[in-house]
C-alpha positions as CSV (number, residue, x, y, z in Angstrom):
1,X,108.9,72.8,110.9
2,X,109.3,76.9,110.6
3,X,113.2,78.4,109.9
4,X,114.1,81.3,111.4
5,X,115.7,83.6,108.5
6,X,118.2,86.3,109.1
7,X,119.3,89.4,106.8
8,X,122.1,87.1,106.1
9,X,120.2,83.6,105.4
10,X,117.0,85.4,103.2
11,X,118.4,84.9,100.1
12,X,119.5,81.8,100.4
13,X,116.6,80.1,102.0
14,X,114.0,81.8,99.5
15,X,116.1,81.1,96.5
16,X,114.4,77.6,95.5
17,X,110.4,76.3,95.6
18,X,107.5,77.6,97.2
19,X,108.8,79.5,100.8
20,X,106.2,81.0,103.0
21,X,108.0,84.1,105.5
22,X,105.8,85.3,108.1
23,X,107.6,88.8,108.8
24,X,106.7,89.7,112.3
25,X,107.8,91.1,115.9
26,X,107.0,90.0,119.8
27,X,105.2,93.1,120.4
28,X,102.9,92.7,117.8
29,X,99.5,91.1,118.4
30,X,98.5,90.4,115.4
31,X,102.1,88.3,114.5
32,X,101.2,86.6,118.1
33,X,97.2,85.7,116.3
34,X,99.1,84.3,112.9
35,X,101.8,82.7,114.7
36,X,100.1,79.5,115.3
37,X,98.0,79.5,112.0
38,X,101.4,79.1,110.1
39,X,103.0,76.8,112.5
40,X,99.7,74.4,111.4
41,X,99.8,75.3,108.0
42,X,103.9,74.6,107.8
43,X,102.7,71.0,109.0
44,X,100.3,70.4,106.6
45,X,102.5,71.1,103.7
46,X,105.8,69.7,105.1
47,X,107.6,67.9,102.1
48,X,105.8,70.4,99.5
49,X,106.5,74.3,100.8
50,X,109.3,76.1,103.2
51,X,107.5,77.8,106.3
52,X,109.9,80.4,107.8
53,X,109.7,83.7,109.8
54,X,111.9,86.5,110.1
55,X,111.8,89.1,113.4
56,X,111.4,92.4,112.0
57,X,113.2,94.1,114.4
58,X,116.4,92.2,113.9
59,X,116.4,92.0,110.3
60,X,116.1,95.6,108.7
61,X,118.1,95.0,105.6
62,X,115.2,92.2,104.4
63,X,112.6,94.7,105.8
64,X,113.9,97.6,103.3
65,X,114.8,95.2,100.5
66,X,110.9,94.1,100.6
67,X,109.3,97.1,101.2
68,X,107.7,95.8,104.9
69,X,106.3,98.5,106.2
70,X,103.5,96.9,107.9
71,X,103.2,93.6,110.2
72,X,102.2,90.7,109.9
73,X,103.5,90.4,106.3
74,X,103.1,87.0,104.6
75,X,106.1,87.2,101.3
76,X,105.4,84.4,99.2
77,X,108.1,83.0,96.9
78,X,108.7,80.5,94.3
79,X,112.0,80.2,93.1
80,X,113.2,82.8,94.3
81,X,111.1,84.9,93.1
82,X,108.2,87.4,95.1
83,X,105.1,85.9,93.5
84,X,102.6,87.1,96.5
85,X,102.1,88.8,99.8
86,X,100.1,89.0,102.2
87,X,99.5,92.1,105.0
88,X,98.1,91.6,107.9
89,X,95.5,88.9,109.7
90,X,94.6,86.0,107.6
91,X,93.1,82.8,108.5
92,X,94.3,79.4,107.7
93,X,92.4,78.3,104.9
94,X,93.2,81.8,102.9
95,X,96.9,80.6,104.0
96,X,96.8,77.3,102.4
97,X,94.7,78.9,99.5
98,X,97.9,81.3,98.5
99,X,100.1,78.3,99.3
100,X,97.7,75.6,97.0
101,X,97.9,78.8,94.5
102,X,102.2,78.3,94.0
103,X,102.3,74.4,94.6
C-alpha cells in the first residue's frame, strides 16, 4: 500500500525505516510512467519499506525543504534520514535495487 504525504505528515512518516516518496504531479508523464512501477514495487516489499507519494503541486514546503526541482523524484530515507534520490524515469528492478541497497 502507497501513503499519500502532505507538507504537514512528511516528517513524520519519513522519520523511521526505509520510506520510498515518489514526488510527482497529474500533468506529468513521466510521474504517470513510474506510478505503477512503485505501486508493484510497494507490494513486493510490504512489511520491509514505506512506499508513499507526495503531489508536488500541493506540497511546496517539502518541495523547497528537498530541493525538488525536477519530477519524478524518488527521496529515499532511512531513519529519517536522506540516504538517496532518484530523478527522473527508472525501471523497477533499479527501484528495488536502491530499495535492496537501504534494507
Amino acid at each position: 500500500m502507497v501513503k499519500e504525504l502532505t507538507d504537514a505528515t512528511f516528517a513524520n512518516e519519513t522519520a523511521s525505516g526505509v520510506v520510498v516518496v515518489d514526488c510527482w504531479a497529474a500533468w506529468c508523464g513521466p510521474c504517470k510512467k513510474l506510478s505503477p512501477i512503485v505501486d508493484k514495487v510497494a507490494e513486493d516489499y510490504e512489511g520491509k519499506a514505506v512506499f508513499a507519494k507526495l503531489d508536488v503541486d500541493e506540497n511546496p514546503e517539502v518541495c523547497e525543504q528537498q530541493g525538488i526541482m525536477s519530477i519524478p523524484t524518488l527521496l529515499f530515507f532511512k531513519n529519517g534520514q536522506l540516504v538517496d534520490k532518484s530523478v527522473g524515469f527508472i525501471d523497477d528492478s533499479k527501484l528495488k535495487e536502491k530499495v535492496d541497497a537501504l534494507l
